[in-house]
FIKOLZA-1660 file (N, C-alpha, C; in steps of 0.1 Angstrom, whole numbers, plus 5000, padded with zeros to 4 digits):
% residues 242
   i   px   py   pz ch aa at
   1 5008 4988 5000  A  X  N
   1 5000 5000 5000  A  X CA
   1 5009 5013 5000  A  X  C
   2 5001 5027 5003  A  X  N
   2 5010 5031 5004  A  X CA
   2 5018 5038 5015  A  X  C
   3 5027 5037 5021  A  X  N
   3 5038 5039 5030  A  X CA
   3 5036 5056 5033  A  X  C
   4 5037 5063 5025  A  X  N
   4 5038 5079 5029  A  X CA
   4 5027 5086 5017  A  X  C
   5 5019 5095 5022  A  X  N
   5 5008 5098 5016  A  X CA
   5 5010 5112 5007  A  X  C
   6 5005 5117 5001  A  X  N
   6 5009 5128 4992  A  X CA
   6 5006 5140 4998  A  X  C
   7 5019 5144 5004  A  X  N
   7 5018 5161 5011  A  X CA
   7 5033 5165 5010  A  X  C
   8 5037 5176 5017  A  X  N
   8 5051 5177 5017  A  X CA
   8 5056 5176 5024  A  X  C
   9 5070 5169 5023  A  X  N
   9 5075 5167 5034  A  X CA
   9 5088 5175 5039  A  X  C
  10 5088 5176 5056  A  X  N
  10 5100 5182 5057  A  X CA
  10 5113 5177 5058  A  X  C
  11 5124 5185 5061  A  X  N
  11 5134 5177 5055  A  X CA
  11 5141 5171 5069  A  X  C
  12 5153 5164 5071  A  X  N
  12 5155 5161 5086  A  X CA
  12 5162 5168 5095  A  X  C
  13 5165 5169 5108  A  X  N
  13 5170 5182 5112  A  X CA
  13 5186 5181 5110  A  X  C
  14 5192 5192 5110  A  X  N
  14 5183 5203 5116  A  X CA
  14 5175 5216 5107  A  X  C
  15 5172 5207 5095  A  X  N
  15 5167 5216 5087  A  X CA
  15 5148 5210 5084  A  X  C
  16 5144 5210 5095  A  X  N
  16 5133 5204 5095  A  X CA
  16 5121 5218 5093  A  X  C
  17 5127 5233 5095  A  X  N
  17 5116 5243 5089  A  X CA
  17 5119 5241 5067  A  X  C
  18 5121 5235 5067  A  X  N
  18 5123 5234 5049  A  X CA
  18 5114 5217 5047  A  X  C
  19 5112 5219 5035  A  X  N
  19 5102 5207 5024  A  X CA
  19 5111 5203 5017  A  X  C
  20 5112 5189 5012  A  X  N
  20 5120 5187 5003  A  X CA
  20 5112 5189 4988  A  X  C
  21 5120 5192 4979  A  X  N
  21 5115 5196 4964  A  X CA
  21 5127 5192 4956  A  X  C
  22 5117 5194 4945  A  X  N
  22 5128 5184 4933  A  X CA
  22 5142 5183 4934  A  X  C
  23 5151 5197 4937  A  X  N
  23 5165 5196 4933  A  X CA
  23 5170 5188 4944  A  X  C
  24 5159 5186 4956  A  X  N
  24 5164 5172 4964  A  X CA
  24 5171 5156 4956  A  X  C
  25 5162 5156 4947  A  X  N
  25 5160 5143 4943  A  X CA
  25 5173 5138 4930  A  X  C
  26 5180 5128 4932  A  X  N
  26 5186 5124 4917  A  X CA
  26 5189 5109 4919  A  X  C
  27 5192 5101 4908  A  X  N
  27 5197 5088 4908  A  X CA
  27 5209 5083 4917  A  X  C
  28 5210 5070 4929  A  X  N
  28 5217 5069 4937  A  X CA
  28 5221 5077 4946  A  X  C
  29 5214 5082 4955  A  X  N
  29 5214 5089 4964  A  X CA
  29 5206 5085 4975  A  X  C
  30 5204 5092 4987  A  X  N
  30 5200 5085 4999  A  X CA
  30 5190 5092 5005  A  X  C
  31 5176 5094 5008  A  X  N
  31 5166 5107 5013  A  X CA
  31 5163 5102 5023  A  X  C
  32 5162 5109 5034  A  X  N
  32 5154 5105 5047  A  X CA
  32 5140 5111 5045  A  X  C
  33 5128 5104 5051  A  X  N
  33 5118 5107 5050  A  X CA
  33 5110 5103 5065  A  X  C
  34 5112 5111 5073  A  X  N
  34 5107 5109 5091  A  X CA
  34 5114 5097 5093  A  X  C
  35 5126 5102 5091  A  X  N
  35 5136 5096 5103  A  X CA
  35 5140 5075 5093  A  X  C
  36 5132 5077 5083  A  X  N
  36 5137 5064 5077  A  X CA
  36 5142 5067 5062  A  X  C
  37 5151 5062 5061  A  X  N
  37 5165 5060 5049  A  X CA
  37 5157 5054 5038  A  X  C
  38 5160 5062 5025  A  X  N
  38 5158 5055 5014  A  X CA
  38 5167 5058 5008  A  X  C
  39 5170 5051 4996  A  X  N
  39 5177 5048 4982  A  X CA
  39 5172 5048 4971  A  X  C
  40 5173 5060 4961  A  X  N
  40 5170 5057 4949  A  X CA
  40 5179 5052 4936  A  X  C
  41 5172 5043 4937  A  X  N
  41 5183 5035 4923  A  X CA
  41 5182 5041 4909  A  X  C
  42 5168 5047 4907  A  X  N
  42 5167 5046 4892  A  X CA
  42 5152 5052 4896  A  X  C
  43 5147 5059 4880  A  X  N
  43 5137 5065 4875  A  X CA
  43 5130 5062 4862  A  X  C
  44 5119 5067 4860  A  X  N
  44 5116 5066 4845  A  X CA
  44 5121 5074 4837  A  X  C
  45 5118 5076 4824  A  X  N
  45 5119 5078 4814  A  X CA
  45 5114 5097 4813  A  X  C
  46 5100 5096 4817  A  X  N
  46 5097 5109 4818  A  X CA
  46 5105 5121 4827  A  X  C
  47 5107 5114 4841  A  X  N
  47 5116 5123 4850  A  X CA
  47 5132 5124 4848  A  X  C
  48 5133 5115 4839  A  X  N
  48 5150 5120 4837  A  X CA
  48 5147 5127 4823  A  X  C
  49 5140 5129 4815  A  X  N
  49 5136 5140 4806  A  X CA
  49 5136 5155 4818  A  X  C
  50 5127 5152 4826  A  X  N
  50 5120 5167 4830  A  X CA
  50 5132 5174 4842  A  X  C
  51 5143 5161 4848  A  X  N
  51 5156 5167 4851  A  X CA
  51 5166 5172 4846  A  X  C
  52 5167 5171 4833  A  X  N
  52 5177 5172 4824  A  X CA
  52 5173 5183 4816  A  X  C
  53 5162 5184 4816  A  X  N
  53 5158 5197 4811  A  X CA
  53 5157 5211 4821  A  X  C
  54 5160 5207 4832  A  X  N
  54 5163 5216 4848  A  X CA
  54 5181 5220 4850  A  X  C
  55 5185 5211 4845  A  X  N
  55 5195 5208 4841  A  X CA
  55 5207 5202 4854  A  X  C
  56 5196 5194 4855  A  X  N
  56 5200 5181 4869  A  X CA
  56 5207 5172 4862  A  X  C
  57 5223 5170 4868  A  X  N
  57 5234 5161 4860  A  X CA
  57 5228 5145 4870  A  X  C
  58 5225 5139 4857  A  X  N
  58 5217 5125 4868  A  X CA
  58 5229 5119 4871  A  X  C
  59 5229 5108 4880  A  X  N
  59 5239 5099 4882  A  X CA
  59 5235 5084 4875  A  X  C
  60 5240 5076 4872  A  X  N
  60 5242 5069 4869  A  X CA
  60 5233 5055 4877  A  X  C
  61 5225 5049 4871  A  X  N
  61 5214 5040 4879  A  X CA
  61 5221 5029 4887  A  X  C
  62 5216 5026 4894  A  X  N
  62 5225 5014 4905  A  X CA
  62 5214 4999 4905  A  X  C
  63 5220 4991 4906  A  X  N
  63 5214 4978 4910  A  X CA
  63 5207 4980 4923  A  X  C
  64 5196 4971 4922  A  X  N
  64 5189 4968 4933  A  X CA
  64 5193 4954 4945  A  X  C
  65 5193 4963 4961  A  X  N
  65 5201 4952 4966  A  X CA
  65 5196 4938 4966  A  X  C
  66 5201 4926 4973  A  X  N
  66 5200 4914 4968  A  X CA
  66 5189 4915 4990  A  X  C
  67 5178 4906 4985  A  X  N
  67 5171 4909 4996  A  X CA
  67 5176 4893 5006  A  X  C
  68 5180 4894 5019  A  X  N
  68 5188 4883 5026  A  X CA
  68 5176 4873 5028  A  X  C
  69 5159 4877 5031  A  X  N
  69 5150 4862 5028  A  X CA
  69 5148 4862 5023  A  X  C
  70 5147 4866 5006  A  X  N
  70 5146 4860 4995  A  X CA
  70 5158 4848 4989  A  X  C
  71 5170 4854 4995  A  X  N
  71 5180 4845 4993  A  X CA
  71 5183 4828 4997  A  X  C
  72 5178 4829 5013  A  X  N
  72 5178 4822 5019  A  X CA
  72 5169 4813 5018  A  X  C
  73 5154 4822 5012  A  X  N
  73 5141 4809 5011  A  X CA
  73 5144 4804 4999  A  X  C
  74 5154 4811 4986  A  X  N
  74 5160 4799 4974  A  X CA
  74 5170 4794 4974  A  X  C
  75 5176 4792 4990  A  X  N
  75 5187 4784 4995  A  X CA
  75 5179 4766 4997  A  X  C
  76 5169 4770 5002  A  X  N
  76 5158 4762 5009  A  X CA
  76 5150 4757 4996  A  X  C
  77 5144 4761 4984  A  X  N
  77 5140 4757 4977  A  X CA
  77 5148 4751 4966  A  X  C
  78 5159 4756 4961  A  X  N
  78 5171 4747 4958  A  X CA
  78 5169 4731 4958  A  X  C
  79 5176 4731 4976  A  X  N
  79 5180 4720 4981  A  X CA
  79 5164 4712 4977  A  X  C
  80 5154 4715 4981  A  X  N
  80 5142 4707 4978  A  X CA
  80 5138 4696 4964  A  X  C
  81 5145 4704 4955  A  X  N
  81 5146 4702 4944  A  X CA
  81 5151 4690 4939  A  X  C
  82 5147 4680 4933  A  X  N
  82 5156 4666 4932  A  X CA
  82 5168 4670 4919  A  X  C
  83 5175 4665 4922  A  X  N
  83 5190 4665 4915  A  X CA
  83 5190 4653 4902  A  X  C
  84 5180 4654 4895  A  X  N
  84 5182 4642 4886  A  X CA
  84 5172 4644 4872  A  X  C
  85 5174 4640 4860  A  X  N
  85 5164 4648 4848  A  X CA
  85 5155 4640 4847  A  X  C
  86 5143 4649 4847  A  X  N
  86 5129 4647 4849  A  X CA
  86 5124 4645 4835  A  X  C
  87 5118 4634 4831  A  X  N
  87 5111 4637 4815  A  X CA
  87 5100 4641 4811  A  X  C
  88 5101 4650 4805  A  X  N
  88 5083 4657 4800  A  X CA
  88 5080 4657 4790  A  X  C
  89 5069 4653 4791  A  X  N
  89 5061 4646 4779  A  X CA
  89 5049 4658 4777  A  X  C
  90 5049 4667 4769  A  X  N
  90 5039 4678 4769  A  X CA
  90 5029 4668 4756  A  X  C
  91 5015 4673 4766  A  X  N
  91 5006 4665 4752  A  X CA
  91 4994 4668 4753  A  X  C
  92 4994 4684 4760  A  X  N
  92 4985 4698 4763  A  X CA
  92 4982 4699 4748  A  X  C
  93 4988 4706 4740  A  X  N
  93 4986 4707 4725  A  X CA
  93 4976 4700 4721  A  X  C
  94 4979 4691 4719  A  X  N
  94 4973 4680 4713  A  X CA
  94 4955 4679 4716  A  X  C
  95 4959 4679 4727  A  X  N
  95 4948 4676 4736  A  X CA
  95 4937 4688 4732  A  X  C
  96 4940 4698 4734  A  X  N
  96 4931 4711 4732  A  X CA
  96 4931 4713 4722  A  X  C
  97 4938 4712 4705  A  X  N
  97 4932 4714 4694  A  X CA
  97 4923 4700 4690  A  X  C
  98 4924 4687 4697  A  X  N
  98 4915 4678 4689  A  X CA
  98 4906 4672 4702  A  X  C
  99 4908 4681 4710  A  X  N
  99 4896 4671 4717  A  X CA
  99 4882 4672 4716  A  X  C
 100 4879 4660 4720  A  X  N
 100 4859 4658 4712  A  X CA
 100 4860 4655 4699  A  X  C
 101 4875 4653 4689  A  X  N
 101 4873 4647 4679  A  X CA
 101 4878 4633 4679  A  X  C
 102 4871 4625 4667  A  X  N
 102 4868 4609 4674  A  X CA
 102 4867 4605 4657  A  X  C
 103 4879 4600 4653  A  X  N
 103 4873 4589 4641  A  X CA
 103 4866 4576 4639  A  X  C
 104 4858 4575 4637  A  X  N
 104 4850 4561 4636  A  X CA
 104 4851 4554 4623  A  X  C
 105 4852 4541 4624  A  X  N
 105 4853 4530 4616  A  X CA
 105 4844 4522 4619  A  X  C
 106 4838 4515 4608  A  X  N
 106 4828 4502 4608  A  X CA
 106 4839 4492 4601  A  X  C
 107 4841 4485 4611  A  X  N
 107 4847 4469 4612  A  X CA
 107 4840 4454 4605  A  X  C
 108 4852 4447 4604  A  X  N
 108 4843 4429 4603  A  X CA
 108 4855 4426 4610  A  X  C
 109 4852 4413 4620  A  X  N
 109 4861 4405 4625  A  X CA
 109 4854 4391 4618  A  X  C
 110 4863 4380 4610  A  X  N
 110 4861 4374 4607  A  X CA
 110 4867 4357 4617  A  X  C
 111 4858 4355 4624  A  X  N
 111 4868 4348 4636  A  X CA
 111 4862 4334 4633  A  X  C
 112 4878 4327 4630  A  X  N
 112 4882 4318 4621  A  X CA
 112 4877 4306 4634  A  X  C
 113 4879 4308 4644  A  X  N
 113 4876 4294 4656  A  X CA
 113 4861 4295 4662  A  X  C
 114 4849 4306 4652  A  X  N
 114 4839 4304 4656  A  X CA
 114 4831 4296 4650  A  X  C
 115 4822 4286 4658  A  X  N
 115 4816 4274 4652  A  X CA
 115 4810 4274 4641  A  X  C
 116 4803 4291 4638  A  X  N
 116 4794 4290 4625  A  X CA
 116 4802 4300 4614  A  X  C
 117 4820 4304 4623  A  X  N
 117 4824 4313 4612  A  X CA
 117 4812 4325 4604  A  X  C
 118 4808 4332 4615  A  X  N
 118 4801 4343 4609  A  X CA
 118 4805 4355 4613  A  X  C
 119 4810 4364 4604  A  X  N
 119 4818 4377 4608  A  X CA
 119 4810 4387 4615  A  X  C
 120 4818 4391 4624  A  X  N
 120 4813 4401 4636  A  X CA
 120 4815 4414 4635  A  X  C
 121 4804 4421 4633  A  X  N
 121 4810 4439 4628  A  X CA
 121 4812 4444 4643  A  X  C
 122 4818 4455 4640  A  X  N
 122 4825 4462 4650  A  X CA
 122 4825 4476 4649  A  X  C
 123 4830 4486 4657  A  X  N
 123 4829 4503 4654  A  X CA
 123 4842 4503 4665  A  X  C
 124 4851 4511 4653  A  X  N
 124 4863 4511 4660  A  X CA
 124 4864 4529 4661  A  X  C
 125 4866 4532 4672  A  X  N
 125 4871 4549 4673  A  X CA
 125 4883 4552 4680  A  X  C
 126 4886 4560 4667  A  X  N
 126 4902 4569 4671  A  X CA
 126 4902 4581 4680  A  X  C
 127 4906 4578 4691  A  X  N
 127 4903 4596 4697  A  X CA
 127 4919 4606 4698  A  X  C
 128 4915 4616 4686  A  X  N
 128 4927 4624 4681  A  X CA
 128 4932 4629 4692  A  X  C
 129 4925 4627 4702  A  X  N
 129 4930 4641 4716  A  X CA
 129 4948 4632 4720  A  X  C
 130 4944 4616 4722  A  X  N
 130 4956 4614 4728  A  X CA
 130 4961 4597 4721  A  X  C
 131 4952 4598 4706  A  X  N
 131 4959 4582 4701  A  X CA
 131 4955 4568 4705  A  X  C
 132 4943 4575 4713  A  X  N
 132 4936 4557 4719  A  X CA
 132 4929 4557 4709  A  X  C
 133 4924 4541 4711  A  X  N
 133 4917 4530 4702  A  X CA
 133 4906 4528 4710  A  X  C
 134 4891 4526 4709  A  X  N
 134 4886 4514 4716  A  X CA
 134 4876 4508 4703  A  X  C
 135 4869 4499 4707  A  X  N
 135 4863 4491 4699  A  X CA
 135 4850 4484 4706  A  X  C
 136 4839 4487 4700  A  X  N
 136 4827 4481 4703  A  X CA
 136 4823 4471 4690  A  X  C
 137 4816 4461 4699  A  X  N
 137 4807 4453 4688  A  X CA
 137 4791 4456 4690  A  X  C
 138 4790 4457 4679  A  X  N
 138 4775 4455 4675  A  X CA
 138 4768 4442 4675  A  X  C
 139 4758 4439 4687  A  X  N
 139 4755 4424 4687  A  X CA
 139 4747 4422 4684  A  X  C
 140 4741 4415 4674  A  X  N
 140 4723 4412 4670  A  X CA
 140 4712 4411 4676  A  X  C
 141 4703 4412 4679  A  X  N
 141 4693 4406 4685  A  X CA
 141 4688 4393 4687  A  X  C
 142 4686 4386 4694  A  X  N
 142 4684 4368 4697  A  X CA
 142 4697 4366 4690  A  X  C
 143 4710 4369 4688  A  X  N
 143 4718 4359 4680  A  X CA
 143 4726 4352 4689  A  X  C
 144 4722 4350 4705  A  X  N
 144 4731 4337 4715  A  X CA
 144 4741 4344 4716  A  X  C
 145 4745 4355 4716  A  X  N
 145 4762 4363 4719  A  X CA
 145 4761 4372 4735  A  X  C
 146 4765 4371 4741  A  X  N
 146 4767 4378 4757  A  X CA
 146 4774 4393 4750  A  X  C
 147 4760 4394 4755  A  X  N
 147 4765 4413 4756  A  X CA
 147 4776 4414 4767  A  X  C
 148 4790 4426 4755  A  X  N
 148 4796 4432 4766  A  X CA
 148 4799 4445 4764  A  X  C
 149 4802 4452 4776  A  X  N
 149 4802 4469 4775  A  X CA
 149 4811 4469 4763  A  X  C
 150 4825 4461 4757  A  X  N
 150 4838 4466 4745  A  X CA
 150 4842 4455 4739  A  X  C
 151 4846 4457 4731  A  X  N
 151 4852 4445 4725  A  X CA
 151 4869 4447 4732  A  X  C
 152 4872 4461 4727  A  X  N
 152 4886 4466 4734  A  X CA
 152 4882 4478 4740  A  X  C
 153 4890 4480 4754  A  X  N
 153 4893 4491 4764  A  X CA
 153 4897 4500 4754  A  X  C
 154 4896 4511 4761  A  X  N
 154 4902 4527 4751  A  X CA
 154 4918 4527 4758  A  X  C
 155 4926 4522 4746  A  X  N
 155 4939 4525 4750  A  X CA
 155 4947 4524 4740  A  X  C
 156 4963 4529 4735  A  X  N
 156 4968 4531 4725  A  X CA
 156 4970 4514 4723  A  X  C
 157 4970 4508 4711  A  X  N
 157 4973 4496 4702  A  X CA
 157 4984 4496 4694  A  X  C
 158 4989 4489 4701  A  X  N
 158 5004 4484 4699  A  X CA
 158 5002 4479 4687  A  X  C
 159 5011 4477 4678  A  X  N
 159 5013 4471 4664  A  X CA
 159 5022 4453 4668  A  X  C
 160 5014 4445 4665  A  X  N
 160 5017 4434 4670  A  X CA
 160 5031 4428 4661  A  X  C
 161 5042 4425 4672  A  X  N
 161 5055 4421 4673  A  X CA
 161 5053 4412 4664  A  X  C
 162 5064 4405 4652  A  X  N
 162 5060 4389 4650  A  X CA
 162 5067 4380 4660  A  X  C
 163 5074 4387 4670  A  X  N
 163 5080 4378 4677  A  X CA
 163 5073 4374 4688  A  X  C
 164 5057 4380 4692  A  X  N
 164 5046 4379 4700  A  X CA
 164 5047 4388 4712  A  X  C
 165 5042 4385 4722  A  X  N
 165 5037 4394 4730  A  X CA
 165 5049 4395 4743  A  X  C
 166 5053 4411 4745  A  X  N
 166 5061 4414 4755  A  X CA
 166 5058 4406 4772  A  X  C
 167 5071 4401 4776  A  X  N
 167 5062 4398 4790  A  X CA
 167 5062 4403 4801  A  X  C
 168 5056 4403 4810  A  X  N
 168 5050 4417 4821  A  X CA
 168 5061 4425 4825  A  X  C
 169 5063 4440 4823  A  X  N
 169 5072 4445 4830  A  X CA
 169 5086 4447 4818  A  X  C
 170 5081 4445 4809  A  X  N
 170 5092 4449 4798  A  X CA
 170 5090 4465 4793  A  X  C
 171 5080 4465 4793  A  X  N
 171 5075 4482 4792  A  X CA
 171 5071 4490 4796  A  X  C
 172 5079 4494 4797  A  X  N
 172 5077 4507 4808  A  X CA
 172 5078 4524 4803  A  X  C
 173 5069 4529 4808  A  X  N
 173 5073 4544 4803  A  X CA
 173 5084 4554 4811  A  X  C
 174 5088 4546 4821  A  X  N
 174 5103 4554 4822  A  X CA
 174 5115 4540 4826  A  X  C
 175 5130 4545 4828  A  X  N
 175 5136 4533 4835  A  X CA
 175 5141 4541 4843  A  X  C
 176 5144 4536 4854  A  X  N
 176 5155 4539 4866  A  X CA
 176 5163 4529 4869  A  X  C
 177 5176 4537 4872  A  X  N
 177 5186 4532 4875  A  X CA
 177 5190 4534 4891  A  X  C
 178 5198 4522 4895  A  X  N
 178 5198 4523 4909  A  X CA
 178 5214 4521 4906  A  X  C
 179 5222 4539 4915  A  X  N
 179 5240 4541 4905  A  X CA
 179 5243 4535 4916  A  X  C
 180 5238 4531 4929  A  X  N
 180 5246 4526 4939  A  X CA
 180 5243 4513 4943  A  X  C
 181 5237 4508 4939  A  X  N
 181 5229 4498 4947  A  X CA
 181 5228 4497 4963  A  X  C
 182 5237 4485 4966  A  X  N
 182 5230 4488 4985  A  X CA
 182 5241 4489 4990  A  X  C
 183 5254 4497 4982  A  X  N
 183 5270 4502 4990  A  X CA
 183 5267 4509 4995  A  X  C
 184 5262 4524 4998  A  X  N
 184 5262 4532 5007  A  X CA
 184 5252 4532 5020  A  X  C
 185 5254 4525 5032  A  X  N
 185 5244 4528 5039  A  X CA
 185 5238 4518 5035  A  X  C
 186 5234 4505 5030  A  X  N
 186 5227 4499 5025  A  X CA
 186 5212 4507 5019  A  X  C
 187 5216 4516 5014  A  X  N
 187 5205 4527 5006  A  X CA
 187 5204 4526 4993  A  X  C
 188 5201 4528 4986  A  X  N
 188 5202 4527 4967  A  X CA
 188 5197 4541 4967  A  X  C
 189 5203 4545 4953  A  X  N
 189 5203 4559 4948  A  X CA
 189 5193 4561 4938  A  X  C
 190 5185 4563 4933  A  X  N
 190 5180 4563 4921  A  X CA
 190 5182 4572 4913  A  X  C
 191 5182 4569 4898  A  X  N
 191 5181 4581 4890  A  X CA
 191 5168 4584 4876  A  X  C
 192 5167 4588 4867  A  X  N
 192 5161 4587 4858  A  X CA
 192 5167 4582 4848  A  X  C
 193 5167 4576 4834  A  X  N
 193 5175 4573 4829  A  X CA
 193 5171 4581 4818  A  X  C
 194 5173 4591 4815  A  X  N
 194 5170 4601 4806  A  X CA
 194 5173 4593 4788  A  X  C
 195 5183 4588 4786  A  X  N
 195 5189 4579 4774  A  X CA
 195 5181 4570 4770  A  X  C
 196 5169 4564 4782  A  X  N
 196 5165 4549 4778  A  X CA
 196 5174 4535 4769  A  X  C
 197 5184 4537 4774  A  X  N
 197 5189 4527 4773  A  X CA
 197 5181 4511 4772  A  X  C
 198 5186 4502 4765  A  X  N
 198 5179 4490 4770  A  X CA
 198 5163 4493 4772  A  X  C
 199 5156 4507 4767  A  X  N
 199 5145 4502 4766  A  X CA
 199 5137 4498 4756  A  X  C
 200 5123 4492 4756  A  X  N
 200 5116 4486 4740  A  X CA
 200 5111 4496 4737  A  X  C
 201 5108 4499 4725  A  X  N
 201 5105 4509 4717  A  X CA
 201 5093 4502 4709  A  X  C
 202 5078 4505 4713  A  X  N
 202 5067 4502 4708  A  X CA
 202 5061 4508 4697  A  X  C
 203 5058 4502 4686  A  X  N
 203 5053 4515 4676  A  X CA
 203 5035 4510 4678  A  X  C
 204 5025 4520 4680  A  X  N
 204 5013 4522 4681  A  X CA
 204 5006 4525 4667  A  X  C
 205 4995 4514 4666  A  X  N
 205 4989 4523 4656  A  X CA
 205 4981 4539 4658  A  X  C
 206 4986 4543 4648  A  X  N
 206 4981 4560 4642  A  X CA
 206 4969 4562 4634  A  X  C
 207 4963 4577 4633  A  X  N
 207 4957 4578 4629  A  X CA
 207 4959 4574 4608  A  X  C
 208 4973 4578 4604  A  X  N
 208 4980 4573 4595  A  X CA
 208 4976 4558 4587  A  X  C
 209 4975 4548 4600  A  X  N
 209 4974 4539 4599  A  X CA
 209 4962 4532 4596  A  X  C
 210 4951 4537 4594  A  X  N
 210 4941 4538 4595  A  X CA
 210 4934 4541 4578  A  X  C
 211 4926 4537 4574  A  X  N
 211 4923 4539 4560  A  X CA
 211 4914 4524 4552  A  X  C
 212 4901 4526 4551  A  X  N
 212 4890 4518 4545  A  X CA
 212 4898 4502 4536  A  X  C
 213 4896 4494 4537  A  X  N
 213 4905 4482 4530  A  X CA
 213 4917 4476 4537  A  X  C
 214 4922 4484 4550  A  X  N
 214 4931 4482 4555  A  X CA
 214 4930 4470 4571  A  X  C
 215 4939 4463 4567  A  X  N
 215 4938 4449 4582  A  X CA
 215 4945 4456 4593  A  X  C
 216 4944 4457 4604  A  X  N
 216 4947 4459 4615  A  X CA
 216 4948 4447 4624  A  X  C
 217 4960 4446 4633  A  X  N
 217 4964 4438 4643  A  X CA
 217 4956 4439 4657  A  X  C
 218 4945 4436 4659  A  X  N
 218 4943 4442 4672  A  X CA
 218 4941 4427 4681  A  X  C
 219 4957 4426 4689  A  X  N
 219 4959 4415 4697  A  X CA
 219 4957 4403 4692  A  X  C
 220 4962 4399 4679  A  X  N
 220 4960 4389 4669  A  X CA
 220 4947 4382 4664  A  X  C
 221 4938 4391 4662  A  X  N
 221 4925 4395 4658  A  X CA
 221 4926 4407 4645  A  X  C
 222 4926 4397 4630  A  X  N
 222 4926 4407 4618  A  X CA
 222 4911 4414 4617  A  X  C
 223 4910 4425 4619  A  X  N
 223 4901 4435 4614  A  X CA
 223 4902 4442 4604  A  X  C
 224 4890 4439 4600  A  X  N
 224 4895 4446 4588  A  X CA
 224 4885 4459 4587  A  X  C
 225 4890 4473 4584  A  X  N
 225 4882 4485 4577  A  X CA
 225 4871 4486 4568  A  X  C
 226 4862 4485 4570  A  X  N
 226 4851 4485 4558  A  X CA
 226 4846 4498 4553  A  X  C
 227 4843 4510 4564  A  X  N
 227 4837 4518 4561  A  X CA
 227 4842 4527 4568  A  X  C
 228 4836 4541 4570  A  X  N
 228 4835 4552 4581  A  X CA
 228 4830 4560 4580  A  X  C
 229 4828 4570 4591  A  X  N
 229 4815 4584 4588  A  X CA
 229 4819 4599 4582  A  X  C
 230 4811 4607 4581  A  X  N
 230 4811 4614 4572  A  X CA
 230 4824 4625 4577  A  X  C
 231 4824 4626 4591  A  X  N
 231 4835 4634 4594  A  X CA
 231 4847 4628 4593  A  X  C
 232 4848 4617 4593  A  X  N
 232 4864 4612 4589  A  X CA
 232 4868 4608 4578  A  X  C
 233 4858 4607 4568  A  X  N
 233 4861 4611 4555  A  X CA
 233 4872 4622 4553  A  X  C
 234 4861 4633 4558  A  X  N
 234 4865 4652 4554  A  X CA
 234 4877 4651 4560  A  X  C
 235 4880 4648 4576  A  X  N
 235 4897 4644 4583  A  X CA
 235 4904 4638 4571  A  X  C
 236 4904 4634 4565  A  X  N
 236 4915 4624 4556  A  X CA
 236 4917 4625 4543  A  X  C
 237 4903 4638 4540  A  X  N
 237 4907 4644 4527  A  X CA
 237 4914 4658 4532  A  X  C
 238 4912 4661 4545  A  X  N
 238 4918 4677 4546  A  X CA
 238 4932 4670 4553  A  X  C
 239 4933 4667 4558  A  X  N
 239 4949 4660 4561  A  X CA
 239 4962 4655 4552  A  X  C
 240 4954 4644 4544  A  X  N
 240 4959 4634 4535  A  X CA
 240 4958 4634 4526  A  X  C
 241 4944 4643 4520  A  X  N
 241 4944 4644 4507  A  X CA
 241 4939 4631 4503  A  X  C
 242 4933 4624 4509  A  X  N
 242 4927 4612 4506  A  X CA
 242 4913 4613 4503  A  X  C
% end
């Protein structure tokens, strides 16, 4: 708020019958103002015009001092801080130019170990916001099939390995390394492993990947693309040119 209110003031003694006025004032200098010390470092633009035109020789502007608990409380915040590189994955963007948009596909699964071999349609949707999949079926009426809420969970789909399926714990979206193990203190150190070293590198199907005639791997189940709606058409011709 503010500290001293707008009147004049006098000066300190023993010249306390006088006001201070402008020719008091210049860059790096020191004014008492009832008995408390100030410092002026520096001015604007306007008042060192309207000094210099008085023909006040300014001084030269000074740094501002370094405040001793601001220093101390980023002594303290520092140390808090973990010592090791953190990985950021920004996918804000993404998220806020396409969210609420959703590509849909009409599916056939053609499932080869079912008794009557009769192909199962499906509705597969792409959600642009973050690259998930999920998948519903369409069940007929009286056709003996157990309704269920999905065929697949909404999650990114992995493009299936020929060498088959990773086993638990091979994928991970970060690795840590332990640089000490249990020499110090019987404590371990951890770090990030910023390099990923030794890690698997998954390729996901994309929106790219995607396109009417096209077989999909989803968990060793060929699907195949039959159709799609009218907005993902317009996506694929304003994108792809398709």
């Amino acid at each position: 708020g503010t500290i001293v209110r707008r009147h004049r003031i006098p000066l300190p003694p023993p010249h306390e019958d006088q006001f201070y006025t402008i020719d008091h004032f210049n860059i790096n200098i020191e004014v008492i103002l009832y008995a408390r010390r100030y410092k002026i470092i520096d001015c604007d633009q306007f008042t060192k015009n309207f000094l210099r035109k008085m023909g006040v020789r300014l001084n030269p502007p000074v740094d501002r001092p370094d405040d001793p608990y601001t220093k101390e409380r980023q002594k303290i915040l520092d140390s808090m801080k973990p010592l090791r590189p953190y990985e950021r994955i920004d996918t804000l963007k993404q998220f806020l130019e396409h969210d609420g948009q959703v590509l849909r596909f009409f599916c056939v699964w053609d499932d080869p170990e079912s008794m009557f071999h009769d192909p199962r349609e499906l509705v597969l949707h792409y959600y642009l916001s973050d690259d998930t999949i999920d998948i519903k079926e369409i069940i007929p009426v009286n056709s003996g099939r157990d309704a269920v809420p999905l065929f697949l969970r909404r999650d990114k789909l992995p493009k299936y390995a020929p060498t088959g399926l990773h086993q638990p714990g091979t994928i991970t979206s970060r690795t840590v390394l332990n640089v000490f193990g249990k020499l110090v203190g019987n404590r371990g150190r951890y770090i990030l492993d910023n390099r990923k070293t030794g890690a698997v590198h998954q390729e996901f199907y994309r929106d790219g990947d995607l396109k009417i005639g096209a077989v999909i791997n989803v968990w060793g189940r060929k699907i195949i693309l039959c159709d799609c709606d009218e907005f993902t058409k317009e996506y694929y011709r304003t994108k792809y040119g398709i």
